[in-house]
LUMVEX-810571 format. One line per field, with one value per residue (C-alpha): residue number from 1; x, z, y. Coordinates in steps of 0.001 Angstrom, whole numbers, padded with zeros to 6 digits. Example, Ala and Ser with C-alpha at 12.3 -4.5 7.8 and 13.67 -1.06 7.14 Angstrom:
REM LUMVEX-810571
seq	[1; 2] $
east	[012300; 013670] $
up	[007800; 007140] $
north	[-004500; -001060] $
This chain:
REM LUMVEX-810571
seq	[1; 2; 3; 4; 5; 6; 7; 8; 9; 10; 11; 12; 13; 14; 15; 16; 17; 18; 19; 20; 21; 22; 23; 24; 25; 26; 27; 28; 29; 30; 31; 32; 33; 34; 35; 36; 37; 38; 39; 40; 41; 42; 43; 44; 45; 46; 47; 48; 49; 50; 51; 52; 53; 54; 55; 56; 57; 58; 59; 60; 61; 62; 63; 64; 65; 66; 67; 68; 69; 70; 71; 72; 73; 74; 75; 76; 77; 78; 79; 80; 81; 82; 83; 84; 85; 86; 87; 88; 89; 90; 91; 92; 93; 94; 95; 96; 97; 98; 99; 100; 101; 102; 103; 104; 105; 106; 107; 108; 109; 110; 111; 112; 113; 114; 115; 116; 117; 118; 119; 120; 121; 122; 123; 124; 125; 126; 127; 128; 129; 130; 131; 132; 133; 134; 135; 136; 137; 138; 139; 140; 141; 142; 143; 144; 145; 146; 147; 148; 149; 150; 151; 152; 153; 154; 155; 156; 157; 158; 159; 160; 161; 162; 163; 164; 165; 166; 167; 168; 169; 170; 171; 172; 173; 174; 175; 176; 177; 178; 179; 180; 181; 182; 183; 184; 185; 186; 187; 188; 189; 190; 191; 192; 193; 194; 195; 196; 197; 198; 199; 200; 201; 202; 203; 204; 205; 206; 207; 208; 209; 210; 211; 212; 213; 214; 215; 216; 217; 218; 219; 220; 221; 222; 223; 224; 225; 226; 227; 228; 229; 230; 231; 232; 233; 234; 235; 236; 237; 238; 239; 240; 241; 242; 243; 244; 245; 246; 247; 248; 249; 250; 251; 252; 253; 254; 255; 256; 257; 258; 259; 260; 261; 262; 263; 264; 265; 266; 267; 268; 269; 270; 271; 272; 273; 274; 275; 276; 277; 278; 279; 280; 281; 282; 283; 284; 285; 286; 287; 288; 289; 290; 291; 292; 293; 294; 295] $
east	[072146; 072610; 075045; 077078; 077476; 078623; 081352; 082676; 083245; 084151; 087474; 088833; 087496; 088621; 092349; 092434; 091510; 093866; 096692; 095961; 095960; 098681; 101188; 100721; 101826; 105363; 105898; 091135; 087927; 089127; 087802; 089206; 092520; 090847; 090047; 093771; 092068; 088748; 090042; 092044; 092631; 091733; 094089; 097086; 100133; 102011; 104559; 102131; 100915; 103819; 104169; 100908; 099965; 100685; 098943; 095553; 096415; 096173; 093035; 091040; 091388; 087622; 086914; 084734; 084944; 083284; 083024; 081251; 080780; 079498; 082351; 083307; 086521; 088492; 091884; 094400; 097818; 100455; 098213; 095546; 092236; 091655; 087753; 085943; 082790; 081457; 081153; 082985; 081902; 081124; 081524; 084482; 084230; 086886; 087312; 089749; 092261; 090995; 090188; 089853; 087419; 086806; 084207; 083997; 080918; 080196; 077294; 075743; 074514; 077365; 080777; 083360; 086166; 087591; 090317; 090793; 093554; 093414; 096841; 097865; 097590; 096126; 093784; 093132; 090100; 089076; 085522; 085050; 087911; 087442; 091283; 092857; 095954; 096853; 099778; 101198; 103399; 105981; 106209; 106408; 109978; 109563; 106983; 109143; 111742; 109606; 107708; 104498; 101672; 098118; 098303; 100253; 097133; 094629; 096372; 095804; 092348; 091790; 093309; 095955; 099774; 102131; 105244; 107070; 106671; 104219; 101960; 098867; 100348; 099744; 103192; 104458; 105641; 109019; 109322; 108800; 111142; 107839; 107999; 105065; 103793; 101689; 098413; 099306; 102387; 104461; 105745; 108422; 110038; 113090; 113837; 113126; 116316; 114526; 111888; 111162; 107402; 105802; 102344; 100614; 098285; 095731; 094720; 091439; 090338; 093566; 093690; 095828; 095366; 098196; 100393; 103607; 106253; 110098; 112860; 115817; 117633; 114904; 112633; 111244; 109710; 107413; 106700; 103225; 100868; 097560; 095613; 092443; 089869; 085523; 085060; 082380; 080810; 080951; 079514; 080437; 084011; 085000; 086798; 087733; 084731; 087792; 090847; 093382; 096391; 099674; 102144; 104809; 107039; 108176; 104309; 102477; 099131; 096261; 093250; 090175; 088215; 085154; 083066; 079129; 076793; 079734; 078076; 079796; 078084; 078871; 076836; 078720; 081025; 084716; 086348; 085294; 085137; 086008; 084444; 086695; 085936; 088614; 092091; 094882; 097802; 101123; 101713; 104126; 101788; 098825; 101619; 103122; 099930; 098398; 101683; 101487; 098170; 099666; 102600] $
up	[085866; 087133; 090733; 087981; 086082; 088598; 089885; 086729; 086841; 090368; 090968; 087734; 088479; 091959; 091167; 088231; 091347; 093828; 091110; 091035; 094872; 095719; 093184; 094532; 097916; 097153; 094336; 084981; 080147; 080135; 083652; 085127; 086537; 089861; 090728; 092276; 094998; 095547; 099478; 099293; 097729; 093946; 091483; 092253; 089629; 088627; 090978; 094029; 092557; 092708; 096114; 097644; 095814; 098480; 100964; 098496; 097892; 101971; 102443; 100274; 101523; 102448; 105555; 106152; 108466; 106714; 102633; 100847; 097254; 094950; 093259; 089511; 087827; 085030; 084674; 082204; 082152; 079429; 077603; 077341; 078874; 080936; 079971; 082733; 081140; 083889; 085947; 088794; 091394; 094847; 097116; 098682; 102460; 104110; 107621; 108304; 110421; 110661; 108012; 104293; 102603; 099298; 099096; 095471; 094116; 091245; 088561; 091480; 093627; 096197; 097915; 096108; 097959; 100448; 100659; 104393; 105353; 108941; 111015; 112203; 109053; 105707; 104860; 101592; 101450; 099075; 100188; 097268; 098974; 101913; 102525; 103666; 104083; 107089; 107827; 109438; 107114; 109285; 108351; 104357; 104108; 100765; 102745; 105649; 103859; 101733; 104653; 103296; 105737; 106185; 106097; 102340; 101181; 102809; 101212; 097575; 098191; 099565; 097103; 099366; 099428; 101660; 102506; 103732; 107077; 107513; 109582; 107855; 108590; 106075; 104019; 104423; 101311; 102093; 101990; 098037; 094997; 092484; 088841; 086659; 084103; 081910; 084226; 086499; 089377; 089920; 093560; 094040; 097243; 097013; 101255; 101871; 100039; 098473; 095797; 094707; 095038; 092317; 092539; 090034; 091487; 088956; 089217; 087844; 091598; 093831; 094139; 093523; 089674; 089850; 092291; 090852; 093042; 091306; 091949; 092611; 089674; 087266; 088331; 084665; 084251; 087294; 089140; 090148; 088858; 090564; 088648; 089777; 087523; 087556; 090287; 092174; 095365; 098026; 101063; 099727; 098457; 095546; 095285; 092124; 090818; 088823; 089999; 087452; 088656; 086590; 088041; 085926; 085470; 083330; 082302; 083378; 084940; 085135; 086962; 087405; 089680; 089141; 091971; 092404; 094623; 096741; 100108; 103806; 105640; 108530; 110583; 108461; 110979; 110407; 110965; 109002; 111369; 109605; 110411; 111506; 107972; 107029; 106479; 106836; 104050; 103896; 102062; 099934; 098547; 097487; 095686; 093790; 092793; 091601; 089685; 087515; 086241; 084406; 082676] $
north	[127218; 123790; 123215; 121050; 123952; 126080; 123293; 123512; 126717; 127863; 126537; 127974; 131407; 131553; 130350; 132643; 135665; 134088; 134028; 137882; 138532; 136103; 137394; 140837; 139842; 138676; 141545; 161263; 165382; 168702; 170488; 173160; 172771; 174154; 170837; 169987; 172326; 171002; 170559; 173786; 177228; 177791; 179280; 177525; 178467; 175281; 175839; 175859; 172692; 170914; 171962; 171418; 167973; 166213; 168379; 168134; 164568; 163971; 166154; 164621; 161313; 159403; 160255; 157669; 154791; 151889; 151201; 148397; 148086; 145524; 144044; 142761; 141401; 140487; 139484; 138691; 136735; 137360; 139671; 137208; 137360; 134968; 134280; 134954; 136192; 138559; 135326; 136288; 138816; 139634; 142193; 144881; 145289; 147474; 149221; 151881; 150583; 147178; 144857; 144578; 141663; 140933; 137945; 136183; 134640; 133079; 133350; 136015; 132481; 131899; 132850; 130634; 132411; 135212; 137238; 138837; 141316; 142701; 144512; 140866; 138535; 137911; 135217; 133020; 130896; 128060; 127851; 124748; 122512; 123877; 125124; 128441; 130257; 132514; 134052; 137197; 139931; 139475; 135640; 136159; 137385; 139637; 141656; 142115; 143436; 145685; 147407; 145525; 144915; 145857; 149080; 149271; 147325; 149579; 152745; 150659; 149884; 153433; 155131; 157260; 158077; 155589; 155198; 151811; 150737; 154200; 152687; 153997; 157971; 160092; 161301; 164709; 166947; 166670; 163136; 163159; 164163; 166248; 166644; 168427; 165208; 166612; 168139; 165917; 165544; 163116; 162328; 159921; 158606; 155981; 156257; 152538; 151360; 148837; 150220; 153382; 153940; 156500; 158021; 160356; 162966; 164574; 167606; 167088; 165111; 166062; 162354; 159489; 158256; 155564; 154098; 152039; 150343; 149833; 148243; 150731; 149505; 149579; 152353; 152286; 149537; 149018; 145450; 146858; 149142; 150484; 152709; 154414; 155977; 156832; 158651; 158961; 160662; 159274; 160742; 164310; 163138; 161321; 157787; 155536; 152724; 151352; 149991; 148215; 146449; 145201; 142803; 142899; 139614; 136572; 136661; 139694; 139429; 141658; 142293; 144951; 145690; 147336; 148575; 149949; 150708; 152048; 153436; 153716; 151309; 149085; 146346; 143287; 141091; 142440; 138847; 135660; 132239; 128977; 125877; 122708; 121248; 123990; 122672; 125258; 124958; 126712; 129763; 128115; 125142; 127525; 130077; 127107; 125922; 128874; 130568; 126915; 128417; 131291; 129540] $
């Protein structure tokens, strides 16, 4: 493919990402049921797994340090897919603690875009027009107020419980309201006064399967859903190759993420330098922008 080609193409698939990203900011076969246990003691009765999910949930988290995977996505915006035809991909680079990247490329040639969370700010760039965004969690007011900052996004991305303004801790037991759903339990915690946050545990991994975050007045129909399926091992423990999220709105939008060759490595540089040819933009010009996309 001709670099014509891929000009035509790379703005539209790295707005229809951003419009994914940016919206999110301001918003498993029948096993044995032993599994719920895999980090604890088997032959729990379903009383003791209501109890202990979150315990399992918290002991199975990855242990690991580093995690890169090779990265794919779709999306969709008011139930319509938004025709990227396996175009867009790139990579997932995350350290605990620290930083999350996810670096898009199109047609598998080169970087059309970044997305950069670290404890002190998240980062947009436009590597076509050379433009970025950067700004801390405390400066977007609907995070603020939520208890959103970097470590709500690594919990996502990790696939762990959180709570609002947790700090990356993990949750204790007491701290949710549980209810059997099906194999699975449901934990539910509405402390924060501002959401209620729901998370599904299955018993099948002892892991996270969905995440969902409600408004208190509407806790049944969800503003965001995260749900987490194909499992695989990594270093000895197992964490989701599939990740769909559902920002629910005016016009809902839709994205997955699918993930391979998922190893804990490190030795990649944790912070990404910009050039002077970079122009910075405010928060508010990309967002308008972008939302225009999906009406």
């Amino acid at each position: 493919m001709n670099m014509v080609e891929i000009k035509k193409v790379r703005p539209q698939l790295l707005t229809r990402l951003l419009i994914i990203m940016a919206c999110a900011l301001l918003a498993a076969s029948c096993r044995s049921r032993k599994a719920l246990t895999q980090g604890g003691t088997p032959g729990l009765s379903s009383e003791e797994m209501l109890e202990k999910a979150v315990e399992v949930a918290n002991s199975n988290r990855l242990t690991a340090q580093y995690l890169t995977a090779r990265l794919s996505v779709s999306a969709s915006a008011g139930g319509k897919d938004l025709g990227m035809g396996g175009l867009l991909g790139g990579t997932l680079r995350m350290k605990r603690d620290d930083v999350i990247q996810i670096s898009l490329v199109a047609l598998g040639i080169m970087e059309v875009g970044r997305l950069e969370m670290t404890k002190d700010y998240l980062m947009m760039v436009d590597r076509r027009n050379h433009k970025y965004v950067k700004v801390n969690y405390d400066d977007v007011p609907a995070l603020k107020q939520a208890g959103i900052d970097f470590y709500t996004f690594q919990a996502l991305f990790w696939d762990e419980l959180f709570l609002p303004f947790g700090k990356g801790e993990a949750p204790q037991s007491g701290q949710f309201v549980k209810s059997a759903e099906r194999e699975d339990v449901r934990l539910s915690n509405s402390d924060s006064g501002v959401a209620t946050l729901s998370f599904l545990v299955s018993t099948l991994y002892g892991m996270v399967s969905e995440t969902s975050v409600s408004v208190l007045k509407d806790e049944k129909s969800p503003i965001l859903q995260w749900q987490y399926s194909n499992y695989e091992k990594v270093d000895g423990q197992h964490f989701p190759t599939r990740m769909e999220i559902r920002i629910n709105g005016g016009k809902p939008i839709g994205a997955v993420f699918s993930l391979s060759n998922v190893r804990s490595e490190g030795g990649w540089d944790t912070r990404t330098e910009l050039s002077k040819k970079y122009t910075e933009i405010p928060l508010e010009t990309i967002m308008g922008a972008l939302l225009k996309q999906v009406k």
